[in-house]
C-alpha positions as CSV (number, residue, x, y, z in Angstrom):
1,X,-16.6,3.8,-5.2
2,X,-17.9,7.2,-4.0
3,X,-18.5,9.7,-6.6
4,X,-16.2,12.6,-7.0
5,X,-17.0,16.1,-7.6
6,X,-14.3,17.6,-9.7
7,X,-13.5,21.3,-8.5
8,X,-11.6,23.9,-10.4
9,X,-8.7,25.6,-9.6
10,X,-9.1,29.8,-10.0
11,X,-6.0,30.6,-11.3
12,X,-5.6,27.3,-14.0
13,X,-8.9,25.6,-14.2
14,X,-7.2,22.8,-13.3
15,X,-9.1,20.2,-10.9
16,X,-8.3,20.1,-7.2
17,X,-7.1,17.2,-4.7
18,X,-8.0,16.9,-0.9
19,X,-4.8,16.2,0.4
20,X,-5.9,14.6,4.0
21,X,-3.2,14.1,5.3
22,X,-2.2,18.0,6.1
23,X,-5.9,19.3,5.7
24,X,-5.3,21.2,2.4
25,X,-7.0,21.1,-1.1
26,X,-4.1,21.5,-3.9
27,X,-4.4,22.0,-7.4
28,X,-3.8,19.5,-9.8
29,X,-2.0,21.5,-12.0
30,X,0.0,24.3,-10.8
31,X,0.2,22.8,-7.5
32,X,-1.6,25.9,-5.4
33,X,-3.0,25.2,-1.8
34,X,-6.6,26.6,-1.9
35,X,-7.7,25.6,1.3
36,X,-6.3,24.8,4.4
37,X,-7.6,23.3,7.8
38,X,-10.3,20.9,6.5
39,X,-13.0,19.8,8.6
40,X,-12.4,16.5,9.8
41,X,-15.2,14.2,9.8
42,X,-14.0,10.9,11.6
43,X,-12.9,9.8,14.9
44,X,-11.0,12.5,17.2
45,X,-8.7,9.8,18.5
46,X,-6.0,9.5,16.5
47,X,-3.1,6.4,16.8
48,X,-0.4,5.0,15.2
49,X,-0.7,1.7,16.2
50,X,-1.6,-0.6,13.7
51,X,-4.2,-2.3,15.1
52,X,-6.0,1.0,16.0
53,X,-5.9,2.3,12.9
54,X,-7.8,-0.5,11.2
55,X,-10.1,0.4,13.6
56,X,-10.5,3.7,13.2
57,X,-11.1,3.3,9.4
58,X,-13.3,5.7,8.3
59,X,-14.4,3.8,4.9
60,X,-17.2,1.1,4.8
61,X,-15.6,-1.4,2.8
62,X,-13.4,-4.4,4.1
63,X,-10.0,-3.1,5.3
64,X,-6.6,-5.0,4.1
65,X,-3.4,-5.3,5.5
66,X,-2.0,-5.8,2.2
67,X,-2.6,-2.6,0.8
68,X,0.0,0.6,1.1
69,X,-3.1,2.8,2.6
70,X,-5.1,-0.5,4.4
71,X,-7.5,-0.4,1.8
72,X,-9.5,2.7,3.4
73,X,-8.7,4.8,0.5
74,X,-10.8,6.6,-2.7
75,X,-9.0,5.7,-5.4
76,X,-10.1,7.8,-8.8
77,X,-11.2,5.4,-11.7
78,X,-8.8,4.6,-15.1
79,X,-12.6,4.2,-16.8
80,X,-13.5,6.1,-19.8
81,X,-16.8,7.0,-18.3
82,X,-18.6,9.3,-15.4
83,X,-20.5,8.5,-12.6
84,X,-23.8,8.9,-14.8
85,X,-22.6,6.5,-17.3
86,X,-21.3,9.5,-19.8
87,X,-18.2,9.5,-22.0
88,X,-15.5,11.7,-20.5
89,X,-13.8,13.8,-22.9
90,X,-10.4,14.3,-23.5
91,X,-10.0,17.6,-21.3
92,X,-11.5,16.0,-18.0
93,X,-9.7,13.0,-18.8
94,X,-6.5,14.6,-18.8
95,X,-7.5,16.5,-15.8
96,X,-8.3,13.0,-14.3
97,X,-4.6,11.9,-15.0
98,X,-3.3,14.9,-13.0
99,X,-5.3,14.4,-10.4
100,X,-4.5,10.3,-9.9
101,X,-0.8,11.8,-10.1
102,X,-1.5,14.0,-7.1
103,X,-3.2,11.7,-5.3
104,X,-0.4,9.1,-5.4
105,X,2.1,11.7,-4.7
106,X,0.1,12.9,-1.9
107,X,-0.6,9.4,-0.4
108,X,2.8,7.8,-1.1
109,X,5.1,11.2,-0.1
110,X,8.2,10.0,1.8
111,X,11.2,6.8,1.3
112,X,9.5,4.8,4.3
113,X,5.8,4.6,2.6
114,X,7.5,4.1,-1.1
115,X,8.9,0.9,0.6
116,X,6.1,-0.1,2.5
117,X,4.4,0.2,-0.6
118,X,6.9,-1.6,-2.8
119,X,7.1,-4.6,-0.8
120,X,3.5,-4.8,-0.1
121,X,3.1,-5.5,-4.0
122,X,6.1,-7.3,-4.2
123,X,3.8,-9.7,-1.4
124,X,1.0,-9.7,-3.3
125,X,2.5,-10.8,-6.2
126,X,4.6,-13.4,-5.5
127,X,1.4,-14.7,-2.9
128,X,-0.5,-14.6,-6.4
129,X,2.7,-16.8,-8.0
130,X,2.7,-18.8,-5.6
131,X,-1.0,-19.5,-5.6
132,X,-1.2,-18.9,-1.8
133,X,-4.4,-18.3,-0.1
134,X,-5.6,-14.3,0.7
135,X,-5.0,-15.4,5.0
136,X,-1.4,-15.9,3.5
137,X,-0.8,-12.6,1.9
138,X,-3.0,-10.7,5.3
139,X,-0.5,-12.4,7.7
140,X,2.9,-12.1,5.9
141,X,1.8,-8.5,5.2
142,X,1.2,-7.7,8.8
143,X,4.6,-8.9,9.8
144,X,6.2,-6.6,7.6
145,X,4.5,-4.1,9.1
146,X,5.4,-5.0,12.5
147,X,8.8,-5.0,11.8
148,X,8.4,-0.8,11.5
149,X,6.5,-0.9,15.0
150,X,9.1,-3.1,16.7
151,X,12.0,-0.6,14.9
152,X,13.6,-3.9,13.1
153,X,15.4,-2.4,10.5
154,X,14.6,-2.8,7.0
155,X,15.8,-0.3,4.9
156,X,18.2,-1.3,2.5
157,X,17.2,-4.9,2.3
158,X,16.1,-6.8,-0.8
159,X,12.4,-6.4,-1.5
160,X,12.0,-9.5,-3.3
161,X,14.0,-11.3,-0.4
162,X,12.4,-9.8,2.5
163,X,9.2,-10.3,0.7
164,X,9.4,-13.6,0.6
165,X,10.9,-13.9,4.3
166,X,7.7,-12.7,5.5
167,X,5.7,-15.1,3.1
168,X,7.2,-18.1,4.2
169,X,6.8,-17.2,8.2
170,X,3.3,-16.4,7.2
171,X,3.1,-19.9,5.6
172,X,4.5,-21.4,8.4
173,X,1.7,-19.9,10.5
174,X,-1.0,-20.4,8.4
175,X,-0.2,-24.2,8.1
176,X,1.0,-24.0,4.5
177,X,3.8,-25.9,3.1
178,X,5.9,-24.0,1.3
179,X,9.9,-24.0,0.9
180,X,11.5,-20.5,0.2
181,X,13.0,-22.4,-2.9
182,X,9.2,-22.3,-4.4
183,X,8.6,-18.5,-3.1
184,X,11.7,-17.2,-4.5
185,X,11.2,-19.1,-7.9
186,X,8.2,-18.2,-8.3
187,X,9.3,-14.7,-9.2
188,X,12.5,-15.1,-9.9
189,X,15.1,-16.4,-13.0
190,X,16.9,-19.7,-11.7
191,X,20.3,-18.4,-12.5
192,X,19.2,-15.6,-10.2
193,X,17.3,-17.8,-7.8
194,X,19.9,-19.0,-5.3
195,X,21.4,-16.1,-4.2
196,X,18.0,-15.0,-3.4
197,X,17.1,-17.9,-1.5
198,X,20.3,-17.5,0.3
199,X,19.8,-14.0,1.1
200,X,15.9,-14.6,2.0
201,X,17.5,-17.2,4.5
202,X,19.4,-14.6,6.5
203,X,16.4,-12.2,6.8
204,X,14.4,-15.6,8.2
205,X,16.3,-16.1,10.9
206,X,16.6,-12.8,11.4
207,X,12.8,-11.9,11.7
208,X,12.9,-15.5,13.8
209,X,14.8,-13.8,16.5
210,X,13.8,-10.5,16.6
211,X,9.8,-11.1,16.8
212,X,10.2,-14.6,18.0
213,X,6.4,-16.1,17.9
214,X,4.6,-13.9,15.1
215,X,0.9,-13.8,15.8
216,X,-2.1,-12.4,13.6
């Protein structure tokens, strides 16, 4: 976890946010771009292929495919405590509040990465349920992600179905045995259960066809 300097805003006192992604620094509170154009530290080559971008991750730690972001993220601690080990009082932690609300604004700004991020939880968790192994969660997750790249469309489809579409090809290719009876139960009320399964059926053989042979 790299330790933050918290910066005040001139016209609130408020703490400031290095929004990346447009190379500004915002204010927490009133929402003021301070800076623009931020110097850029990492690589100039810039892609939007998946693959490239894992590899073009700029932090030092383990990269996911499982996480909204790909794990390369600083995310701002819940603790109660600084860097140094000190209390925080209620004033910074309030500040700190604002500032984790600006951050997931910031990272999580438009309908296409809400969803990405909503069924990459909904992956997790079910993976989790299911007590499925972390090659399980990886794979399924990077097929939902090459459904975007392949322009298979997905918006307006169940998250917990398609979710657990994905799982069970990822099973499937990881050599686990799983039905998408267990998957979809493992989340979901039996009353509710076989529609579910039903509707996670369609998406299948839906994802079957349009990527044919799904590799990691």
């Amino acid at each position: 976890m790299n330790a933050l300097e918290i910066q005040k805003c001139s016209a609130c006192e408020s703490s400031l946010i290095d929004d990346t992604a447009n190379g500004e620094i915002i204010c927490s509170g009133c929402g003021i771009v301070v800076a623009e154009q931020m110097e850029d530290h990492g690589p100039e080559v810039k892609s939007t292929r998946l693959e490239d971008k894992m590899k073009l991750a700029r932090a030092t730690g383990q990269t996911t495919y499982s996480q909204h972001d790909l794990g390369i993220t600083t995310d701002i601690s819940l603790g109660t405590k600084d860097f140094s080990g000190k209390s925080i009082n209620s004033e910074i932690a309030n500040q700190m509040n604002n500032l984790r609300k600006w951050q997931k604004r910031v990272r999580i700004s438009s309908s296409r990465d809400r969803r990405l991020s909503n069924v990459l939880a909904k992956i997790s968790e079910i993976s989790q349920n299911c007590s499925l192994p972390k090659n399980v969660v990886e794979t399924a997750s990077k097929i939902y992600r090459s459904l975007d790249s392949k322009h298979i469309q997905v918006k307006g489809k169940s998250v917990l179905s398609i979710s657990a579409a994905v799982i069970y090809l990822a099973c499937k290719q990881c050599a686990i045995v799983r039905s998408l009876e267990e998957i979809i139960q493992a989340t979901t009320p039996m009353k509710e259960a076989k529609a579910k399964v039903k509707l996670a059926s369609r998406y299948d053989r839906t994802l079957v066809m349009e990527l044919g042979t799904v590799t990691a």
